[in-house]
VMD Tcl script that builds the backbone (N, CA, C; Angstrom):
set m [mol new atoms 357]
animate dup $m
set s [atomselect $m all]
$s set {name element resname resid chain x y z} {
  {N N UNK 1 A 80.419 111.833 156.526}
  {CA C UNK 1 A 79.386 112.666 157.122}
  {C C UNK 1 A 78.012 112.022 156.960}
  {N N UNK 2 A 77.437 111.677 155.470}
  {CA C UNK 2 A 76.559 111.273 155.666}
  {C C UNK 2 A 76.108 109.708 155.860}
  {N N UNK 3 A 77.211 109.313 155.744}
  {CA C UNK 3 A 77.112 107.553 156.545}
  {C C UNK 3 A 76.704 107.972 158.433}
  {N N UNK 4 A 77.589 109.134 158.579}
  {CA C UNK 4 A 77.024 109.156 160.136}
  {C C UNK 4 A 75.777 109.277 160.576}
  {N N UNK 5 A 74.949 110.645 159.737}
  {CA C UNK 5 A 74.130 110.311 159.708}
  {C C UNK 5 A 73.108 109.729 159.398}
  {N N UNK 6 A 73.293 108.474 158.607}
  {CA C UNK 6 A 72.095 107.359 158.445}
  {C C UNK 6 A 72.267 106.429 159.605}
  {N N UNK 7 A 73.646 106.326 160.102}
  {CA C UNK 7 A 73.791 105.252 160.880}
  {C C UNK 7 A 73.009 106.137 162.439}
  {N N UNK 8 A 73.262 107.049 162.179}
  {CA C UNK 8 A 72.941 107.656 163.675}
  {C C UNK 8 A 72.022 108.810 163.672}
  {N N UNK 9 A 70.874 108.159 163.251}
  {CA C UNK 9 A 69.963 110.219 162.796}
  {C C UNK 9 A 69.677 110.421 164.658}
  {N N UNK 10 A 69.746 109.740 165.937}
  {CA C UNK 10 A 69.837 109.755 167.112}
  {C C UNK 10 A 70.965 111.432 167.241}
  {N N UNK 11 A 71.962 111.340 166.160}
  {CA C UNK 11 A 72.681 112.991 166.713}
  {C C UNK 11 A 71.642 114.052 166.347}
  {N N UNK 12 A 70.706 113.655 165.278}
  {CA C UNK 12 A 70.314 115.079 164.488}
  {C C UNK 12 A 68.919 115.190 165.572}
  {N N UNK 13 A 67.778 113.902 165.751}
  {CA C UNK 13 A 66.885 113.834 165.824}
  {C C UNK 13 A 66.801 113.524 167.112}
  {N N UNK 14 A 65.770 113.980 168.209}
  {CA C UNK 14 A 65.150 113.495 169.587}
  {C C UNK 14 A 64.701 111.785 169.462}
  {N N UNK 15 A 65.422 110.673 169.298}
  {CA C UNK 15 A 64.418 109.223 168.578}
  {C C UNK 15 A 65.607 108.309 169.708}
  {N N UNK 16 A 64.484 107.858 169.992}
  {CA C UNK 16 A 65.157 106.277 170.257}
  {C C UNK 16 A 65.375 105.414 168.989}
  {N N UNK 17 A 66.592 104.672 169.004}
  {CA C UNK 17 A 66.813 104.305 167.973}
  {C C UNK 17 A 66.683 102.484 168.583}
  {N N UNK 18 A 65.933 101.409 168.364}
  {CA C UNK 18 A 66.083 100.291 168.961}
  {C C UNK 18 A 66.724 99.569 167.887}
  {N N UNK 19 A 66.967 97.859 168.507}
  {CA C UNK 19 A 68.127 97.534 167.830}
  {C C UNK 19 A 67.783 97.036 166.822}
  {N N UNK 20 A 66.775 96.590 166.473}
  {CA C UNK 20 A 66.349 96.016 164.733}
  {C C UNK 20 A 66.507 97.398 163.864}
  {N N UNK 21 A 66.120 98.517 164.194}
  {CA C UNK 21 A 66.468 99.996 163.671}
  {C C UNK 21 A 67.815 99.949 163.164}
  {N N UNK 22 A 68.408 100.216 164.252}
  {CA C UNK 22 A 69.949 100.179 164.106}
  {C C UNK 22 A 70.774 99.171 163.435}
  {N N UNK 23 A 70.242 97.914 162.882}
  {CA C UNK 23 A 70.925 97.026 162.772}
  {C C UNK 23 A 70.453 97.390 160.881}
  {N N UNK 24 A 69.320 97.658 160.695}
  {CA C UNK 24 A 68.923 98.187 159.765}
  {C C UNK 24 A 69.828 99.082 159.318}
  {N N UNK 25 A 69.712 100.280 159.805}
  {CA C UNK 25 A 70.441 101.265 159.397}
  {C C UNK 25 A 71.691 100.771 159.286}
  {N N UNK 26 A 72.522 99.992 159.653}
  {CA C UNK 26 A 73.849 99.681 159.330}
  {C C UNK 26 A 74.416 99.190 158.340}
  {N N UNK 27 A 73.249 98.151 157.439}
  {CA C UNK 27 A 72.976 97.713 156.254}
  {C C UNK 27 A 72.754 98.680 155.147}
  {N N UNK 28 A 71.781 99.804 155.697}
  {CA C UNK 28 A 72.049 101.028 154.581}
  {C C UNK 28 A 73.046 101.759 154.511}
  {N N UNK 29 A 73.459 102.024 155.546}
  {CA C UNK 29 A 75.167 102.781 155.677}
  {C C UNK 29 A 76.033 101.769 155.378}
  {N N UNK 30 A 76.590 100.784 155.387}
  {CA C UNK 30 A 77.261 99.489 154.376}
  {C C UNK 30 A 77.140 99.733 153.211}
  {N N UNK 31 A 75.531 100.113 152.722}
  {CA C UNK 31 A 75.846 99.867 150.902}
  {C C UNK 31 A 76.028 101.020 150.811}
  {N N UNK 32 A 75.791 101.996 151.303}
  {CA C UNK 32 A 76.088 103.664 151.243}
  {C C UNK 32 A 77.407 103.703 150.698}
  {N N UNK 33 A 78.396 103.218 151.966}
  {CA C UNK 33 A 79.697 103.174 151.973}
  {C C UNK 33 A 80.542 102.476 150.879}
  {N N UNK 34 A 79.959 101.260 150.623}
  {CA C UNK 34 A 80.528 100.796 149.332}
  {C C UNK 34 A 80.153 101.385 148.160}
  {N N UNK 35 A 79.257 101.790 147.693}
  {CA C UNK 35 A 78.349 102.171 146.646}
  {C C UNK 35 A 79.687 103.436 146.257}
  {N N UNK 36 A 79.826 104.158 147.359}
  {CA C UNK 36 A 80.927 104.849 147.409}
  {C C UNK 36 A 82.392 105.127 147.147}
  {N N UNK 37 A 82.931 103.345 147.506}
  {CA C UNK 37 A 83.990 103.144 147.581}
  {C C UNK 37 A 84.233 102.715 145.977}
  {N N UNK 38 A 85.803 103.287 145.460}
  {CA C UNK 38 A 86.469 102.846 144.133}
  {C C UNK 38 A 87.171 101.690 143.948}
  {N N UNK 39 A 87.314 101.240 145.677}
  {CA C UNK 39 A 87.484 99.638 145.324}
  {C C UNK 39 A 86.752 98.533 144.958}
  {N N UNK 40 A 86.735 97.255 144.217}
  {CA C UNK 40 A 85.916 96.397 143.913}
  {C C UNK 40 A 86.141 95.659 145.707}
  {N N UNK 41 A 85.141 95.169 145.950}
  {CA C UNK 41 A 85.050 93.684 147.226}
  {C C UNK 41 A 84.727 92.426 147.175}
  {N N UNK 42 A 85.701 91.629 146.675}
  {CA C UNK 42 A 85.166 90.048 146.759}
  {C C UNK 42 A 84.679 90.137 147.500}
  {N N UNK 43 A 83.080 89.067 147.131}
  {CA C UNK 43 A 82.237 88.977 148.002}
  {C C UNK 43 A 82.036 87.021 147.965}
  {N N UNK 44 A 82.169 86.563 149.288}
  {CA C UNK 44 A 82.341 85.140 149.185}
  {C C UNK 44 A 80.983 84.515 150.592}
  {N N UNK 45 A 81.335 83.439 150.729}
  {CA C UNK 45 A 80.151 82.653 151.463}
  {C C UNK 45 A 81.030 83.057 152.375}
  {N N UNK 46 A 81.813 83.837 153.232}
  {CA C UNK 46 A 82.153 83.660 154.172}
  {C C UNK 46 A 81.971 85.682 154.714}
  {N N UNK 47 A 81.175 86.642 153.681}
  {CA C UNK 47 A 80.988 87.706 153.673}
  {C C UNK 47 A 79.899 87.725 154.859}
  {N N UNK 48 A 80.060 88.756 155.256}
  {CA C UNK 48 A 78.969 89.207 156.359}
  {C C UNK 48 A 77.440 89.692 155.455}
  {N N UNK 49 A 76.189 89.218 156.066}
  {CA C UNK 49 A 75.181 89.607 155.485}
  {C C UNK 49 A 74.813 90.562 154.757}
  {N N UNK 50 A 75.121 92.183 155.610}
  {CA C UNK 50 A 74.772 93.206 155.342}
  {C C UNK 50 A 75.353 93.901 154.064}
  {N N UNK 51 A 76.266 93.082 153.655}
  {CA C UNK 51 A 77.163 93.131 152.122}
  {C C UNK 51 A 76.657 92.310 151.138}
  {N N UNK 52 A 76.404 91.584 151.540}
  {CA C UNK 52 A 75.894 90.399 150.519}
  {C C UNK 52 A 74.441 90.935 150.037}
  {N N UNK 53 A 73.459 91.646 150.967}
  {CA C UNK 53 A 72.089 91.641 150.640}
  {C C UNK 53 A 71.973 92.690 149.793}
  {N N UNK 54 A 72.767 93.698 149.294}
  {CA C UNK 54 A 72.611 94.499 148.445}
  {C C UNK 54 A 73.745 94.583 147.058}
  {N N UNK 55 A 74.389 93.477 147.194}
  {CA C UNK 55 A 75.710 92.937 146.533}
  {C C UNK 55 A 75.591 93.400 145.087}
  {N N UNK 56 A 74.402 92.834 144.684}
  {CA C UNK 56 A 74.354 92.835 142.980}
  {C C UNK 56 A 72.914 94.691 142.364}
  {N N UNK 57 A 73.350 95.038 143.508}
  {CA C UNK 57 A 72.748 96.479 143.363}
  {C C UNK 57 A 73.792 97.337 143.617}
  {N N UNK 58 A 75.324 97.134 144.002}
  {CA C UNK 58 A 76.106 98.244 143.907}
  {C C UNK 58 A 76.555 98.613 142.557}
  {N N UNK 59 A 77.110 97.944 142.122}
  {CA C UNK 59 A 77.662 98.539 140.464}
  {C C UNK 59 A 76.449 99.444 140.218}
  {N N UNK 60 A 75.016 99.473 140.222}
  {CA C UNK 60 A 74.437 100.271 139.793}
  {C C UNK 60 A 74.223 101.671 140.597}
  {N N UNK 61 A 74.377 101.639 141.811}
  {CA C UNK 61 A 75.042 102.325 142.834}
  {C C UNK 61 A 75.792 103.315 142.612}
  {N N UNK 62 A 76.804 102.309 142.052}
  {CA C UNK 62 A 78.570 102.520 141.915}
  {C C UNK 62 A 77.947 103.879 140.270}
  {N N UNK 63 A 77.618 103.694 139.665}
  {CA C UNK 63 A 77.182 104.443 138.321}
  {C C UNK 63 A 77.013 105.577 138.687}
  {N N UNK 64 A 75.894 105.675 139.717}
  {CA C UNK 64 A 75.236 107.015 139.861}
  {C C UNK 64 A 75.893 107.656 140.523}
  {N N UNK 65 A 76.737 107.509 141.919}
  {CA C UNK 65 A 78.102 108.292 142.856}
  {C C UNK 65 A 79.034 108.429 141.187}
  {N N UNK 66 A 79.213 108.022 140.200}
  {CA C UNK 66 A 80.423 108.478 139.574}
  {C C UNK 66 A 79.593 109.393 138.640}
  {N N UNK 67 A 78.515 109.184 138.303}
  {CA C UNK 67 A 77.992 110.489 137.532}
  {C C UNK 67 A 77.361 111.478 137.839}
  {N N UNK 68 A 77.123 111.451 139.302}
  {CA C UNK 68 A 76.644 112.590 139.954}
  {C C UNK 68 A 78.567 113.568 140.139}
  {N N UNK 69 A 79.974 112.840 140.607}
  {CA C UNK 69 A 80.262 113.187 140.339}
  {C C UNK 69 A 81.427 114.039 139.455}
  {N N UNK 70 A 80.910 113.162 137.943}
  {CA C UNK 70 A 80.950 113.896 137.171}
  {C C UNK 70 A 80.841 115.197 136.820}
  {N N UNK 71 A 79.428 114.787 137.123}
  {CA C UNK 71 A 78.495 115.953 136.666}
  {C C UNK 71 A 78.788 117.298 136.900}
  {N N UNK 72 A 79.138 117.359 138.480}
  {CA C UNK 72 A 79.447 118.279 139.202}
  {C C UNK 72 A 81.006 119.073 138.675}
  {N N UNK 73 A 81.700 117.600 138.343}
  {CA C UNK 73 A 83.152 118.461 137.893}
  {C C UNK 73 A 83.034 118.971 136.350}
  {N N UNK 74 A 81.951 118.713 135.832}
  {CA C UNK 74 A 81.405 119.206 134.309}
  {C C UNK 74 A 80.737 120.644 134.409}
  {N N UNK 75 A 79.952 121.056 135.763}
  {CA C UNK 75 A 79.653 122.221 136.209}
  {C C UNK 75 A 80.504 123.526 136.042}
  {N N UNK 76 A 79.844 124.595 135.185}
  {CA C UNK 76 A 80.630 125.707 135.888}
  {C C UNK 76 A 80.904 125.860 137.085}
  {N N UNK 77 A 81.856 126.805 136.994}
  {CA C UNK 77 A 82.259 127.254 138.374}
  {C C UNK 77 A 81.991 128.854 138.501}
  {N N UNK 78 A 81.416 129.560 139.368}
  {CA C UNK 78 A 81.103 130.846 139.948}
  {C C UNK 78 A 82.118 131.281 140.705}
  {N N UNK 79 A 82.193 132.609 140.704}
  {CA C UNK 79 A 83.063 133.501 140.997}
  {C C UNK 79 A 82.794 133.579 142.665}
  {N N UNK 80 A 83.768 134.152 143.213}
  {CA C UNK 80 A 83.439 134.206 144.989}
  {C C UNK 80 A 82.298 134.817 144.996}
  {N N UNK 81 A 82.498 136.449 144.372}
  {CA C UNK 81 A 81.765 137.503 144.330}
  {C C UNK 81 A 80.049 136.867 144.494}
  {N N UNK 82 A 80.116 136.074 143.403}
  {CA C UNK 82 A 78.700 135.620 143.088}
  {C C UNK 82 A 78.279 134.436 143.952}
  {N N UNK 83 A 78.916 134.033 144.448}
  {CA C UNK 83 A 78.812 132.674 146.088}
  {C C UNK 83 A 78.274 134.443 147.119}
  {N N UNK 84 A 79.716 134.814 147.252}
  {CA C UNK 84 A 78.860 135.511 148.361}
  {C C UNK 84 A 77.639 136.220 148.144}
  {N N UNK 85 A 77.456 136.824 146.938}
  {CA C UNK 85 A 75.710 137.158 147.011}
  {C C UNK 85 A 74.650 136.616 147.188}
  {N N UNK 86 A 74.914 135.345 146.629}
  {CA C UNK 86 A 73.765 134.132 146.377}
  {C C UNK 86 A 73.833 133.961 148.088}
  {N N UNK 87 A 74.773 133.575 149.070}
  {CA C UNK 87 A 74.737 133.307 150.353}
  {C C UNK 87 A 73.987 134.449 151.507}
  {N N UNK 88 A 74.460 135.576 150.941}
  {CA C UNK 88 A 73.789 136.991 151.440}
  {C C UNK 88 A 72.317 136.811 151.059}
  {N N UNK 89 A 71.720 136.771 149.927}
  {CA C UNK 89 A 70.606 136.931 149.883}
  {C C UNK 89 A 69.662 135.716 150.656}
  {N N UNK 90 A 70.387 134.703 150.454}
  {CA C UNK 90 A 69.743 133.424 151.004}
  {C C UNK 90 A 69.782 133.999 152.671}
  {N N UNK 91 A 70.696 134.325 153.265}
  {CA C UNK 91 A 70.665 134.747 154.672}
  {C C UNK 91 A 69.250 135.665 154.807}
  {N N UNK 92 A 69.328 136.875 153.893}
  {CA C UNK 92 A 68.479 137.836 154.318}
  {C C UNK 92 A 67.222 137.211 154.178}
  {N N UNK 93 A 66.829 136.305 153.269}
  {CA C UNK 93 A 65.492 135.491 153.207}
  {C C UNK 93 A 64.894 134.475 154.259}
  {N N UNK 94 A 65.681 134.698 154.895}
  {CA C UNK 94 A 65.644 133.530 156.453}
  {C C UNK 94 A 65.986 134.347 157.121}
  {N N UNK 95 A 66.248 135.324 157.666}
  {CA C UNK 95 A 66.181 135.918 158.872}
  {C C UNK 95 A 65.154 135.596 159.653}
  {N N UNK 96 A 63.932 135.669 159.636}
  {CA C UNK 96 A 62.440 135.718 160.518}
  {C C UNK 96 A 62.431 134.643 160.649}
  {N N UNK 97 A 63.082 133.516 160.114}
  {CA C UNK 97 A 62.440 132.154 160.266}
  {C C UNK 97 A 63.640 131.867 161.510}
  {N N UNK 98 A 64.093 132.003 162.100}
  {CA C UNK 98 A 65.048 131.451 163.436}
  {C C UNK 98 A 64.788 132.807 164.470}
  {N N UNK 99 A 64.473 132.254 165.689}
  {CA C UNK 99 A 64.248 132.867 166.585}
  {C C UNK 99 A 65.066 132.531 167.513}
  {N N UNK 100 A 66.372 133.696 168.137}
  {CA C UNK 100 A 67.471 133.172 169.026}
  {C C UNK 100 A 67.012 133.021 169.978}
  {N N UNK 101 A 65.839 133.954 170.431}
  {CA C UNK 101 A 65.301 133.848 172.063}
  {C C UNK 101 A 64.724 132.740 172.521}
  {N N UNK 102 A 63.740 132.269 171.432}
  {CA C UNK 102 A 63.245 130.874 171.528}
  {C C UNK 102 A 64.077 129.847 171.671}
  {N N UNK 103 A 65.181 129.325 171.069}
  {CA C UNK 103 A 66.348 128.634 170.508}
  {C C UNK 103 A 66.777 128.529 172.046}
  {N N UNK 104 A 67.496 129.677 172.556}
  {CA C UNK 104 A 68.174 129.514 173.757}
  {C C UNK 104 A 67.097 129.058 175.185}
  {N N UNK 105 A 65.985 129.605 174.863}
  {CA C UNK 105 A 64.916 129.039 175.896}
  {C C UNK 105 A 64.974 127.570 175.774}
  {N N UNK 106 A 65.253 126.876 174.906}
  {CA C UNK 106 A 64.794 125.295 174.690}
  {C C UNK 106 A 66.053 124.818 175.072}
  {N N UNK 107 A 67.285 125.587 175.007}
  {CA C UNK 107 A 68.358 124.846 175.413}
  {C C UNK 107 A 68.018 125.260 177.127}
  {N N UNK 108 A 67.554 126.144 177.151}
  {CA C UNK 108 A 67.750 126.590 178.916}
  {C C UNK 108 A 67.012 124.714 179.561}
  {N N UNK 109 A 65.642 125.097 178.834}
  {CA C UNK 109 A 64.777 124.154 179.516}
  {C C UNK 109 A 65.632 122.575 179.507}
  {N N UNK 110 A 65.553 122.305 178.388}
  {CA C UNK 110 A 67.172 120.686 178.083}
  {C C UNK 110 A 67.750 120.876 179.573}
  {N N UNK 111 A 68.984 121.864 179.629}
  {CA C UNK 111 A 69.819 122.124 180.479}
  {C C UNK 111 A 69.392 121.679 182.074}
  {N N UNK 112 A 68.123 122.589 182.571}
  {CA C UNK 112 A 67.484 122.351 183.828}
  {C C UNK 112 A 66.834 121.107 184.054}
  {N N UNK 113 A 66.557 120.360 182.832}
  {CA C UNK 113 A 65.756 119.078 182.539}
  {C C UNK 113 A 66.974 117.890 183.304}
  {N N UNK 114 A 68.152 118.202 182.311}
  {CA C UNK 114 A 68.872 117.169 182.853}
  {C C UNK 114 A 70.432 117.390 183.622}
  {N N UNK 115 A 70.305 118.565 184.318}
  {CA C UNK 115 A 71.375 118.981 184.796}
  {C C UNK 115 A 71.647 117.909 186.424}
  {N N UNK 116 A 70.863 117.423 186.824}
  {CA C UNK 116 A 71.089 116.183 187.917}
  {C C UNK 116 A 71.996 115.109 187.145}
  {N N UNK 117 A 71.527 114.556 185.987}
  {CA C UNK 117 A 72.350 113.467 185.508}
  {C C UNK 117 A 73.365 113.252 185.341}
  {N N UNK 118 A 74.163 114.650 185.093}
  {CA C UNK 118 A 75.428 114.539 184.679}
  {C C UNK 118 A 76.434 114.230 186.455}
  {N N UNK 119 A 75.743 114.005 187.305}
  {CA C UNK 119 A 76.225 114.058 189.107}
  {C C UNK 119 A 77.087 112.794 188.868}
}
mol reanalyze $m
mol bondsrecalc $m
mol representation Tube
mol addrep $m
């Protein structure tokens, strides 16, 4: 999920993404992904760049994905009961802040904007 979105904030965000951007971002989603991964990766002269340039910064990487989660499996755990309140109240505290009428107006306008293109 979130390799997708580094590689592609173009789903979340209105942005042109050009290609030094993108080629960028692929290098951060690479070490993302390894930083991640529980396998070790020989890394040799015949490795692709975007592995190599952050090579001797994953193990330290690699530390913090295993103690974050840790951490988390060291966490209590809460009862449903108490998820669903905490979620209820968080709802009722954001109500005013989303406006459906507005929301659907901006999709209307999108819609009429580019409803030729799809011909």
């Amino acid at each position: 999920f979130w390799v997708n979105l580094i590689k592609n904030p173009n789903f979340v965000f209105d942005i042109h993404k050009s290609n030094i951007v993108d080629s960028c971002l692929s290098v951060v989603a690479q070490t993302f992904m390894d930083s991640c991964s529980t396998s070790d990766h020989r890394l040799g002269k015949d490795s692709p760049s975007s592995k190599l340039l952050y090579a001797k910064d994953i193990p330290a990487y690699r530390d913090w994905v295993e103690r974050y989660y840790r951490d988390i499996r060291e966490m209590s755990s809460i009862s449903d009961q108490d998820m669903n309140t905490m979620l209820a109240e968080e709802s009722r505290l954001h109500t005013t802040e989303f406006n459906t009428n507005c929301a659907l107006h901006e999709l209307y306008l999108y819609a009429v904007k580019y409803k030729n293109n799809s011909l």
